[in-house]
C-alpha distance (Angstrom), angle and dihedral (degrees) to the residues before:
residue distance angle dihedral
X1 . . .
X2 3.81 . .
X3 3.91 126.9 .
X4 3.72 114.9 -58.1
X5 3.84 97.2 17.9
X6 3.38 90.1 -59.7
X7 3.72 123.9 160.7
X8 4.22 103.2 -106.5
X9 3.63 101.6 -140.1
X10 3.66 97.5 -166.6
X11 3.54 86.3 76.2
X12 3.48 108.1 37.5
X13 4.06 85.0 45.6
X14 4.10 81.5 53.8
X15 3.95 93.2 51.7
X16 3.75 92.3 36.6
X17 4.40 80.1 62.0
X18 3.43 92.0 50.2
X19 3.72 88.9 55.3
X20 4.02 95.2 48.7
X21 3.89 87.6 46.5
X22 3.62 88.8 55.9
X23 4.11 102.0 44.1
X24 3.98 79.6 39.6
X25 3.64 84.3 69.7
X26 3.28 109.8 34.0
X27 3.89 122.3 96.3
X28 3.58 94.6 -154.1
X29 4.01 130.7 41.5
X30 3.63 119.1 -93.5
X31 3.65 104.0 -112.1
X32 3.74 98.9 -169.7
X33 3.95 126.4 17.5
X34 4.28 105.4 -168.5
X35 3.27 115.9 -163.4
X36 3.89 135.9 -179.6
X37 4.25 107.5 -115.5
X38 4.06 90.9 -137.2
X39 4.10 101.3 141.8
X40 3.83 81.2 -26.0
X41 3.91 95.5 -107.7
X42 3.29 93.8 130.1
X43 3.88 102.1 47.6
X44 3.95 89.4 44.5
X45 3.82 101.0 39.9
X46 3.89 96.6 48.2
X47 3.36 96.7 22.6
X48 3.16 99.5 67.7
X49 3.77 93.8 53.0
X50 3.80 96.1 69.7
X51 3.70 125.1 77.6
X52 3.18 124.9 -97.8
X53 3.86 95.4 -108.3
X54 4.67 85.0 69.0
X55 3.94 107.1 87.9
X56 3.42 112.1 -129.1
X57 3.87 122.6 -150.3
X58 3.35 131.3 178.3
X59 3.81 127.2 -160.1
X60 3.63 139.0 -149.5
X61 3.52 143.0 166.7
X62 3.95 119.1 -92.3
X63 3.75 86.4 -117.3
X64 3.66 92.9 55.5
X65 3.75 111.8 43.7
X66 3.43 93.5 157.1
X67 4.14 101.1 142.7
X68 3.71 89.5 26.9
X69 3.45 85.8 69.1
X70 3.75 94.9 49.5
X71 3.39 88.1 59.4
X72 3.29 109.2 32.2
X73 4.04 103.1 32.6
X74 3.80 113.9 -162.4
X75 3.72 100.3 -2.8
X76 3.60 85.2 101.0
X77 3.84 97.5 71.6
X78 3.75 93.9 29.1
X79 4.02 82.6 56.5
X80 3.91 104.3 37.9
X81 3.97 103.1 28.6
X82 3.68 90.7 -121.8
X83 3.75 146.3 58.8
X84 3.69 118.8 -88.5
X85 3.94 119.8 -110.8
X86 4.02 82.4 49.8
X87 3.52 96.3 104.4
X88 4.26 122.3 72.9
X89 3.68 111.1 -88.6
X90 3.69 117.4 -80.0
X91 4.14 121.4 -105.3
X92 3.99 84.2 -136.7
X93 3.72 102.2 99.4
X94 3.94 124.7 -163.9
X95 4.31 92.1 32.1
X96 4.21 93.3 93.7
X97 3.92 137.2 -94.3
X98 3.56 129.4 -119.1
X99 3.83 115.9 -78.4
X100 3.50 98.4 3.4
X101 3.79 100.9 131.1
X102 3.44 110.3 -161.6
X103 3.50 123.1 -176.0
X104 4.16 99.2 -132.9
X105 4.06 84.7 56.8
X106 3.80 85.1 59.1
X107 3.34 95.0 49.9
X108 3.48 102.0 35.1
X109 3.94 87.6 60.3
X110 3.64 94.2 85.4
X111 4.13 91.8 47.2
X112 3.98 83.9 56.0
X113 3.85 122.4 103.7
X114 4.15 94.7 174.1
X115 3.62 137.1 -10.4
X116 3.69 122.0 -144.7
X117 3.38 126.6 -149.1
X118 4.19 119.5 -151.5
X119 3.77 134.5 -172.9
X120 3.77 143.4 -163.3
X121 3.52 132.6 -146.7
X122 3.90 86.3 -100.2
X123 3.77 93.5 58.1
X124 4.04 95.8 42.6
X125 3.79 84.4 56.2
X126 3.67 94.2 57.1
X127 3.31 96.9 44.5
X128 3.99 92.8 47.8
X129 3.66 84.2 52.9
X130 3.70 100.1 47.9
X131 3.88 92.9 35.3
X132 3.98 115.5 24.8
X133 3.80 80.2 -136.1
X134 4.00 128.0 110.5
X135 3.19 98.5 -160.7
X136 3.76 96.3 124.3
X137 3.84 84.4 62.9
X138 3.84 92.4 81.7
X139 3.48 95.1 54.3
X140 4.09 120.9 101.5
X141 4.23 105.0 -86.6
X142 4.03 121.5 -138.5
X143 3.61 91.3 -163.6
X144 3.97 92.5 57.4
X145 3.86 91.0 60.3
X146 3.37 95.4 102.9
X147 3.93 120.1 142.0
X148 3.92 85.6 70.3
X149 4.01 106.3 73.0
X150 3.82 101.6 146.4
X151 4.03 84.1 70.3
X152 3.39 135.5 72.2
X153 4.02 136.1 -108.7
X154 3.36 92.4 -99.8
X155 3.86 96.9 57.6
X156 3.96 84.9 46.4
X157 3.21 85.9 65.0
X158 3.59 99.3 52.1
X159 3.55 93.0 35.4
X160 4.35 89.0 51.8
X161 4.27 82.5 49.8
X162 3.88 86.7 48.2
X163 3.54 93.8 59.3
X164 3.46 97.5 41.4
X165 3.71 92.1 60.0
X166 4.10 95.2 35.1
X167 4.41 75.0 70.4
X168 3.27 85.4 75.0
X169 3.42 116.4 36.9
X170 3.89 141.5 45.5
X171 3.49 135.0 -138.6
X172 3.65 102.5 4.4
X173 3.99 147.8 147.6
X174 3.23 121.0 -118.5
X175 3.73 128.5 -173.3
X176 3.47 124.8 -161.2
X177 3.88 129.9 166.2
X178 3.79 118.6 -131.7
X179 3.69 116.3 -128.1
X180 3.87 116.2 -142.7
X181 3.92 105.7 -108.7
């Protein structure tokens, strides 16, 4: 991010490469890019290479819910029973923290065709505790990603919101960029 909260384009130009680089040499269209939200670099920067016919979803924790928000204002209470940012931080570093407003989420928003939110046995705990509700339960689950151990928890993530969508779909691209573990 530049001075100010401004977006840095030197790196969203560098990410928005490694996107062309990657369409360059594909055969097929890229039918879904997923993308952690973190300070919404990624979802902005290669995002916004891809036309608009790729889907682009974001994730981020149930405790976060930071760009689900954005686009979805409200829904997050009316779904959950409570504010978000109530539950403990997350163990799922580089997908965003409550009320952290970074500039790339904002402007990300608009790039955005869903954003998924995922769990953890940690986080349905909490909110069991805090809600007598489960309803965290039926969301997709990082931590049950687990025939993929050379990678890290953020690409479990992606990989667990992957799946989830590959339900309902055939014969589709999916993009997804591997986090260093």
């Amino acid at each position: 991010m530049g001075k100010n909260g401004t977006n840095n384009e030197v790196t969203l130009k560098a990410l928005e490469t490694i996107a062309e680089e990657i369409a360059l040499q594909e055969t097929k269209a890229i039918d879904y890019f997923v993308s952690a939200v973190g300070n919404g670099s990624n979802v902005l920067g290669v995002g916004r290479a891809f036309p608009k016919t790729t889907k682009v979803i974001a994730f981020e924790t149930v405790q976060s819910a930071v760009l689900y928000d954005l686009k979805f204002p409200g829904e997050y209470e009316q779904r959950f029973g409570i504010p978000h940012g109530k539950l403990p931080r997350h163990s799922l570093p580089g997908t965003s923290y409550q009320g952290i407003d970074f500039p790339h989420i904002r402007n990300a928003a608009s790039l955005v065709d869903d954003v998924v939110l995922l769990s953890d046995a940690s986080l349905d705990k909490a909110y069991t505790a805090r809600t007598g509700k489960h309803d965290t339960e039926q969301l997709p689950h990082w931590d049950k990603v687990e025939q993929f151990s050379d990678v890290g928890r953020t690409t479990h993530a992606a990989l667990a919101v992957a799946l989830e969508i590959a339900e309902t779909v055939t014969q589709k691209i999916f993009l997804l960029l591997d986090m260093i573990k």
